[in-house]
C-alpha positions as CSV (number, residue, x, y, z in Angstrom):
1,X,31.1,60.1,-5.9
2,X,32.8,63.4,-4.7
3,X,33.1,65.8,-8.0
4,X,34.5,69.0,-8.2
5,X,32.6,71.1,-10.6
6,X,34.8,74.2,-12.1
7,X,32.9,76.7,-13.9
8,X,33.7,80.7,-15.2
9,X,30.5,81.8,-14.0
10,X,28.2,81.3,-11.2
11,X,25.6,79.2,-12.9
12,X,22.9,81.2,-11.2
13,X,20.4,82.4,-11.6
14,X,19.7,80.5,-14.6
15,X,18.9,83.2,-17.1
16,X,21.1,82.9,-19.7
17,X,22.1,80.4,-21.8
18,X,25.8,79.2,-20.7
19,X,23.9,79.7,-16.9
20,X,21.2,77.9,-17.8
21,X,23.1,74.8,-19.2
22,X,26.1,75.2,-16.3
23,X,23.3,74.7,-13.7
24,X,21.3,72.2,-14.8
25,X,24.3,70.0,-15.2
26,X,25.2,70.8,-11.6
27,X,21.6,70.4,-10.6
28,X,21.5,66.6,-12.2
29,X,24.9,66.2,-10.6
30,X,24.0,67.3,-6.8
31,X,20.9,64.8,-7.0
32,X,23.3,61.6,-7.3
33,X,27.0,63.0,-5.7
34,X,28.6,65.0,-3.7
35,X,29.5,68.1,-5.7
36,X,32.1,71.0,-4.4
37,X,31.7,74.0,-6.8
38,X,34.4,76.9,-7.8
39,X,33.5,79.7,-10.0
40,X,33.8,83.2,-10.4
41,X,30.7,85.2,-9.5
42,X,30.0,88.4,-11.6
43,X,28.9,91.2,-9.5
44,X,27.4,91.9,-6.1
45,X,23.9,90.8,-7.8
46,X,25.1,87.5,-8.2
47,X,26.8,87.3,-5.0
48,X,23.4,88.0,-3.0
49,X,21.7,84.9,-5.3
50,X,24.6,82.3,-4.0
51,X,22.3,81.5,-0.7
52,X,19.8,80.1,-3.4
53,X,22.3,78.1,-4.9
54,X,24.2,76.9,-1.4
55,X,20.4,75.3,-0.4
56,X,21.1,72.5,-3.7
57,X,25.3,72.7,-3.8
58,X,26.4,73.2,0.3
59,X,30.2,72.9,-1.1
60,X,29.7,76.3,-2.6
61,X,32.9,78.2,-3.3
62,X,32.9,81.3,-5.0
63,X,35.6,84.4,-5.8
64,X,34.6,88.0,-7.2
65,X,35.5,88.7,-10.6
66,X,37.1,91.9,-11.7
67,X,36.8,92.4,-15.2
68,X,39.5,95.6,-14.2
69,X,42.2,93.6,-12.7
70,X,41.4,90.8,-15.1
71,X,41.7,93.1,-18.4
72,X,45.0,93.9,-17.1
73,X,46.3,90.5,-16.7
74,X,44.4,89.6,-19.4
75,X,46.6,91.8,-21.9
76,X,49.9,90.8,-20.1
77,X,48.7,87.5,-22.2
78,X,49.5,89.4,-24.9
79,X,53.4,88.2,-24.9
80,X,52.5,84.6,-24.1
81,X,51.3,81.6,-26.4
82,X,48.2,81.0,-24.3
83,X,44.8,82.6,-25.7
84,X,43.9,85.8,-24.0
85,X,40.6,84.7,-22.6
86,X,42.5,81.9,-20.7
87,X,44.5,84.9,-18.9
88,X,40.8,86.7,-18.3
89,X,39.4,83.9,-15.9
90,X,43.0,82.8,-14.2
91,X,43.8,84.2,-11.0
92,X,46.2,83.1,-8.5
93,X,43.5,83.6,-5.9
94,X,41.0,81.2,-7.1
95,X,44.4,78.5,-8.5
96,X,44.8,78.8,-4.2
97,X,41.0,77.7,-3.5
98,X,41.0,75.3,-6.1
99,X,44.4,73.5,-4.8
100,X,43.5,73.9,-1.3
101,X,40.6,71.7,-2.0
102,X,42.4,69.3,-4.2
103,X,44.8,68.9,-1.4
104,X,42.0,68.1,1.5
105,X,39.4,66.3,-0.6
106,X,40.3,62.8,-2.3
107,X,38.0,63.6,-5.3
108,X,36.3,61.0,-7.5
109,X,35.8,63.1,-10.7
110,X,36.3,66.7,-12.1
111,X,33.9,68.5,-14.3
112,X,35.2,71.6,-15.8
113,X,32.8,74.0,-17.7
114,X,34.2,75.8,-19.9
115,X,37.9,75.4,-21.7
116,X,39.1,78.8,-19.5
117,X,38.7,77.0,-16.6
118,X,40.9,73.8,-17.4
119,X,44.1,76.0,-16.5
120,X,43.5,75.1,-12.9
121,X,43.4,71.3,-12.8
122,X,45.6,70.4,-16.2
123,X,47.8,68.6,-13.4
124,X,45.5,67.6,-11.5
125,X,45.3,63.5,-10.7
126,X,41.5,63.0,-10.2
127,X,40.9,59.7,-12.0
128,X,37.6,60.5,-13.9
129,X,38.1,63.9,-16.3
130,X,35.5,65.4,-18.4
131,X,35.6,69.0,-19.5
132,X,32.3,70.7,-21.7
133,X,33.4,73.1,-24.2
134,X,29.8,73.4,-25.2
135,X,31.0,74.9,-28.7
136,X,34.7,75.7,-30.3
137,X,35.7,79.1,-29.0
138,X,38.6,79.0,-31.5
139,X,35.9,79.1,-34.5
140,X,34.0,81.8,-32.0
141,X,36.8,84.3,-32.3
142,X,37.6,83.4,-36.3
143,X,33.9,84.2,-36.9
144,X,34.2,87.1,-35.4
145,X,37.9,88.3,-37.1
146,X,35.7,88.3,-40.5
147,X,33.0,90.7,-38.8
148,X,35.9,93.2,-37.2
149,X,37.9,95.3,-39.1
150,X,41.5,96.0,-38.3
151,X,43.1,95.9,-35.5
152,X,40.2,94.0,-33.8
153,X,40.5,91.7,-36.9
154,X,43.8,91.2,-35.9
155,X,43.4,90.0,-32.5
156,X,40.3,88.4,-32.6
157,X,42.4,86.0,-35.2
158,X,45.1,85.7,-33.0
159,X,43.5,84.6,-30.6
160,X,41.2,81.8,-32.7
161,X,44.6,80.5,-33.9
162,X,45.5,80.4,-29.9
163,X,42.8,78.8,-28.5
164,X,42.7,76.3,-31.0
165,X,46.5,75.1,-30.4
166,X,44.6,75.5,-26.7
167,X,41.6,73.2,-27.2
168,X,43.7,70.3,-28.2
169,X,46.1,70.6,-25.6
170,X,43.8,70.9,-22.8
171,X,41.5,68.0,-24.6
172,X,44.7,65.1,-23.9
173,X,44.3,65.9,-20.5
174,X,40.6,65.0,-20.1
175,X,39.0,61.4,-20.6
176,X,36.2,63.0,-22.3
177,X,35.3,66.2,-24.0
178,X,32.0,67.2,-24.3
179,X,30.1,69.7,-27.0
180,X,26.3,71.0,-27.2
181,X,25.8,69.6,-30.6
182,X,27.2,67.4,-33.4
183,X,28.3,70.4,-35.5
184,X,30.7,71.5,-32.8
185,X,31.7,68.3,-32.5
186,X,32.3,67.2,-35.5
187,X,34.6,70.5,-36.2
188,X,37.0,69.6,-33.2
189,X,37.1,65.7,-34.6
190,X,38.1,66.9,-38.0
191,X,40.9,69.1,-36.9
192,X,41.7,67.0,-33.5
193,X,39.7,64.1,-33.6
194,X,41.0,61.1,-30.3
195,X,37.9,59.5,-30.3
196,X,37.2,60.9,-26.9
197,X,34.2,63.7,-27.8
198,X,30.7,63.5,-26.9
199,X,27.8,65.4,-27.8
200,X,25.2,66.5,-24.5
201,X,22.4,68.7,-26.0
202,X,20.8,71.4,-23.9
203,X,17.4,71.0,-22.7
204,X,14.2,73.0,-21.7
205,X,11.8,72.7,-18.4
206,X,8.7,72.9,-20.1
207,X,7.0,72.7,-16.7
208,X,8.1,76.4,-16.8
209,X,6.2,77.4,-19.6
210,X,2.5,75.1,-20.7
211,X,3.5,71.6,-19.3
212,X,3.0,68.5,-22.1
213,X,0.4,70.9,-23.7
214,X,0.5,73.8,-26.0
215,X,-2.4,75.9,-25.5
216,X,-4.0,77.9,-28.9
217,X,-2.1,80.8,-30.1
218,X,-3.5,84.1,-30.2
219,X,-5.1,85.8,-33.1
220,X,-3.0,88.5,-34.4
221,X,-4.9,91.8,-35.8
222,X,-2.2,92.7,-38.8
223,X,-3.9,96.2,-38.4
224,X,-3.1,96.1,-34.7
225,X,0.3,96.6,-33.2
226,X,2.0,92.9,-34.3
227,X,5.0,92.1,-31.6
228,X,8.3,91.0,-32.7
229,X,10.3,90.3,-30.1
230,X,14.4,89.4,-29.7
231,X,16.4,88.5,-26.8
232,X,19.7,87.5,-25.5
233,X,22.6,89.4,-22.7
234,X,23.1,92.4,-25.3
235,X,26.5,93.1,-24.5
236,X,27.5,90.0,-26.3
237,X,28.7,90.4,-29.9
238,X,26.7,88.0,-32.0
239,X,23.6,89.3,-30.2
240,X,24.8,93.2,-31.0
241,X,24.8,92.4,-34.0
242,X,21.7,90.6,-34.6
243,X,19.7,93.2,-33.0
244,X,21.2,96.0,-35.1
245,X,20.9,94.8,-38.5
246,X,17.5,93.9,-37.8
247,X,16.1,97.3,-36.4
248,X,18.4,99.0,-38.8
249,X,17.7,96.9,-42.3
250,X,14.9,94.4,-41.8
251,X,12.2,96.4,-39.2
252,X,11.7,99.7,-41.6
253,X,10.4,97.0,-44.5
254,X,8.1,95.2,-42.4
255,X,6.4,98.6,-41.2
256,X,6.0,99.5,-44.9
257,X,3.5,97.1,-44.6
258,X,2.7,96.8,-41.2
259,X,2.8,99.9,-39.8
260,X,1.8,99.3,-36.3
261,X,3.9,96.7,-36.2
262,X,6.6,96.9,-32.6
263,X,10.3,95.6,-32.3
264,X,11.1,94.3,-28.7
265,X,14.8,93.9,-27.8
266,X,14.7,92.2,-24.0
267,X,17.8,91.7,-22.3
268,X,20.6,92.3,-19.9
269,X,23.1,94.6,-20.0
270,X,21.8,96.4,-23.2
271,X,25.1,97.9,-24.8
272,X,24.9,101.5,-25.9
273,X,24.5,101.1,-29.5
274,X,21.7,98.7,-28.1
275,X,20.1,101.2,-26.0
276,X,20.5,104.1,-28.8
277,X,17.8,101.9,-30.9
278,X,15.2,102.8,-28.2
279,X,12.8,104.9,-29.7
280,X,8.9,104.9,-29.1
281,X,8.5,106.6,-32.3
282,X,9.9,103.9,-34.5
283,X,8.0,101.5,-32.3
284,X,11.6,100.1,-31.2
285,X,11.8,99.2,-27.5
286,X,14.6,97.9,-25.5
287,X,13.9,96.7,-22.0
288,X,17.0,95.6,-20.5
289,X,16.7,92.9,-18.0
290,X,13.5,91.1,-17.9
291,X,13.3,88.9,-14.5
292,X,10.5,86.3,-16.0
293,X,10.4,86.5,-19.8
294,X,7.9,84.2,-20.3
295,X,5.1,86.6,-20.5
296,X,6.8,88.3,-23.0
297,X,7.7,85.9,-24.9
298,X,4.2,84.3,-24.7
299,X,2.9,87.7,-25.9
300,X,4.8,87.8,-28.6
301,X,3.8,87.6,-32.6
302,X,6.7,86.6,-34.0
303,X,10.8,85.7,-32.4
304,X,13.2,86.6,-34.6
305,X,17.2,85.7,-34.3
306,X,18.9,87.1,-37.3
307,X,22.3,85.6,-35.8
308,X,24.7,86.3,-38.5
309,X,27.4,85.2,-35.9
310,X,26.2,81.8,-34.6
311,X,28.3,79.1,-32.8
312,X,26.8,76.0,-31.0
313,X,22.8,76.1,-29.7
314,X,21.3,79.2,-29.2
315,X,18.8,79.0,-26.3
316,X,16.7,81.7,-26.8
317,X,15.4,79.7,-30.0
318,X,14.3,76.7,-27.8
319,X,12.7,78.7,-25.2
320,X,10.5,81.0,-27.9
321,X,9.6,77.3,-29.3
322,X,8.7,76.3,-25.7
323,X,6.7,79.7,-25.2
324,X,4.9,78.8,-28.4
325,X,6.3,81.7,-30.2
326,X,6.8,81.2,-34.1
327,X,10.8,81.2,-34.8
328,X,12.7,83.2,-37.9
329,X,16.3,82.3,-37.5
330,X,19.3,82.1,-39.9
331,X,20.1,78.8,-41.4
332,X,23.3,78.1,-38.7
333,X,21.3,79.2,-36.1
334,X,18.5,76.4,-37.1
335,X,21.2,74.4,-37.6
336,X,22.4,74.5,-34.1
337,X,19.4,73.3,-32.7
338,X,18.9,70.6,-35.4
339,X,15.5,72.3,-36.8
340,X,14.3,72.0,-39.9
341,X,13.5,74.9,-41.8
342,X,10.0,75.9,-42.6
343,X,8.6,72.7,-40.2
344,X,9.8,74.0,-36.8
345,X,11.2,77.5,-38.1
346,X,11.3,79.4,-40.6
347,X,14.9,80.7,-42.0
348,X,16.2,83.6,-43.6
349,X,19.5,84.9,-44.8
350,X,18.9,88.9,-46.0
351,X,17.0,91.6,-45.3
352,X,14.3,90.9,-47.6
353,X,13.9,87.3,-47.1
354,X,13.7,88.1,-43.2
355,X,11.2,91.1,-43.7
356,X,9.3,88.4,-46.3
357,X,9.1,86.0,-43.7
358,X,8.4,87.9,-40.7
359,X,4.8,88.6,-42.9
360,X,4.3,85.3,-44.0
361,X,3.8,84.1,-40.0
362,X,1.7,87.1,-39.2
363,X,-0.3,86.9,-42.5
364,X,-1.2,83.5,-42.4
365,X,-2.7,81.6,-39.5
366,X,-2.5,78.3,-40.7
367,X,1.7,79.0,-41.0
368,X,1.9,80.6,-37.9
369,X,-0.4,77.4,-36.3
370,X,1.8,75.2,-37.4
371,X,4.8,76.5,-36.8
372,X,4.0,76.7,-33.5
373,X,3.0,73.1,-32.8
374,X,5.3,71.4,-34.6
375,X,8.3,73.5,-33.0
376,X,6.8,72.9,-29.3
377,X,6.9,68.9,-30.1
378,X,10.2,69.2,-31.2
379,X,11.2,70.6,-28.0
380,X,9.5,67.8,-26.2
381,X,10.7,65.2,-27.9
382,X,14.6,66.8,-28.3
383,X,15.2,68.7,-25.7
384,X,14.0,67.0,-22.3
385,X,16.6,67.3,-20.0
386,X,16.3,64.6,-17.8
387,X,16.3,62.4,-21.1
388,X,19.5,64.1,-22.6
389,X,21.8,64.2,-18.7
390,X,21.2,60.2,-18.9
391,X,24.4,60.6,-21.3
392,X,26.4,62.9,-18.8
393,X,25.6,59.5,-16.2
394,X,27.0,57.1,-19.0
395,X,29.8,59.4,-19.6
396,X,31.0,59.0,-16.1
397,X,30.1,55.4,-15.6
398,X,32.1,55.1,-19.0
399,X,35.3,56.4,-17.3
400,X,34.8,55.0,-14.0
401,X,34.8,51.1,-16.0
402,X,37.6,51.9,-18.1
403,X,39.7,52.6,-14.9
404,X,38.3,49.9,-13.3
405,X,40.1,47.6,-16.6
């Protein structure tokens, strides 16, 4: 088949978690079809990593993105009825490329990541459709009006009540609409429900990290320097956030017991409220952008993701349970990735259940043992992505017979 493949972001390098998913979809997709890929690339960074990309996906098509010139059009949205973030990634530029290629190429199928980029093709005549929301962006920005105080309240709630009237639009247009997990998709069928959804979970390489095998976990010293460890692109709200409270309410009660005990924020694009927690003293460090995490994480104590603003599956859980890393999460978060709490993670909701359960992993060997090897075979057996893609290949033989009828 010849697909074209939209997506917001260059989906490489792979080291985050919509770029993670985004490329491993186009990786399983390249390996059986002819693929033709449009996205916006963020940065000259990411520009100089597209020859990497070009040597899997030749049809490689990608436009600079401005996040100047795109603000601007971005609040010209402002007086339409379409959600802002639609206007963010829509450029006349890229609506040329894209139609140029519709135009020249008689395309099988069209997969569109992300619901900004369905603008492009909502006209378009390619006879198999599937878009991947991944998770509801409407409940995204209603989670965040209730964090946000006036007038960011204001317009983050505009803009949930936008994109939802947006998500079932676009949705009509598609033969299939994909999400990360059954939460998200359950959500959508409640409020939209055509009987066209699908859920495609994320997956992990474990071949990156210890193969089939988990290897024994390190002994921790409690009166050592015990290595908590958070990460995430931390210029992005929910992760902001999670940082914060943590350094800010949870760390201080753990060194009341623990006094030698470190905080490690990793992560791109550390914002400056992020970078202002950086302080050697405190035993708070934030790195920025780590190119290999996985020595990190594997060094790690204890991963905690106190996501108090959590939407679909958050990655950096399933790759701390594929490092071997013992996991404290909030219930949603847990949720998201379909763990159970206290036999894959442990879950907390304030600052002294966190601080509580931070101890009991590092206090107890046999906890933090099990934790570990019951959350790696969880990942084996859930999260295997040449297992979970086999439903992104039905999908698409799905709407190839139902033409074919």
């Amino acid at each position: 088949m010849k697909i074209l493949f939209l997506a917001h972001r260059l989906p490489y390098p792979p080291d985050k978690g919509e770029k993670i998913r985004a490329f491993n979809i186009l990786k399983h997709l390249a390996n059986h079809h002819e693929v033709h890929v449009v996205c916006w690339s963020d940065g000259e960074p990411e520009l100089q990593a597209t020859g990497k990309l070009k040597s899997l996906v030749p049809n490689l098509h990608v436009a600079p993105f401005s996040p100047q010139r795109q603000r601007v059009h971005m609040l010209r949205g402002l007086f339409s009825d379409k959600p802002l973030t639609v206007h963010y990634f829509y450029a006349d530029t890229l609506r040329k490329q894209i139609d140029a290629l519709l135009q020249s190429i008689a395309f099988d199928a069209l997969f569109v990541y992300s619901s900004n980029m369905a603008e492009y093709v909502l006209e378009t005549n390619i006879p198999i459709r599937l878009i991947d929301f991944c998770d509801l962006d409407s409940e995204k920005f209603k989670q965040y009006a209730t964090w946000n105080k006036p007038p960011l309240s204001w317009l983050y709630r505009l803009e949930g009540k936008r994109l939802a009237r947006y998500e079932k639009r676009i949705a009509e247009k598609f033969n299939h609409v994909i999400f990360i997990n059954l939460g998200e998709k359950h959500l959508f069928d409640h409020g939209h429900g055509n009987g066209k959804t699908s859920v495609l979970s994320n997956g992990v390489d474990l071949h990156q990290y210890f193969g089939d095998a988990l290897p024994n976990g390190h002994a921790i010293a409690t009166n050592d320097s015990p290595a908590l460890v958070f990460t995430g692109t931390m210029d992005y709200l929910p992760n902001i956030d999670a940082a914060m409270w943590f350094a800010e309410n949870v760390f201080p009660k753990i060194k009341s017991i623990l006094p030698g005990a470190q905080f490690h924020i990793l992560g791109r694009r550390p914002a400056r409220n992020i970078r202002r927690l950086h302080d050697p003293d405190k035993a708070i460090f934030v790195s920025g952008y780590v190119e290999d995490l996985r020595d990190r994480m594997q060094s790690a104590d204890v991963f905690v993701a106190p996501m108090r603003i959590a939407r679909g599956m958050q990655t950096k859980l399933l790759e701390a349970m594929a490092c071997g890393v013992p996991v404290v999460t909030s219930p949603t978060a847990a949720k998201g990735i379909g763990a159970w709490p206290s036999r894959e993670v442990l879950v907390a909701e304030t600052e002294a259940e966190y601080a509580r359960q931070v101890l009991h992993v590092l206090f107890n060997p046999r906890v933090r043992d099990g934790l570990r090897k019951r959350a790696f075979e969880f990942i084996k057996q859930k999260f295997d992505w040449e297992k979970n893609l086999q439903q992104l290949d039905a999908l698409i033989q799905q709407s190839s017979s139902v033409l074919q009828n």
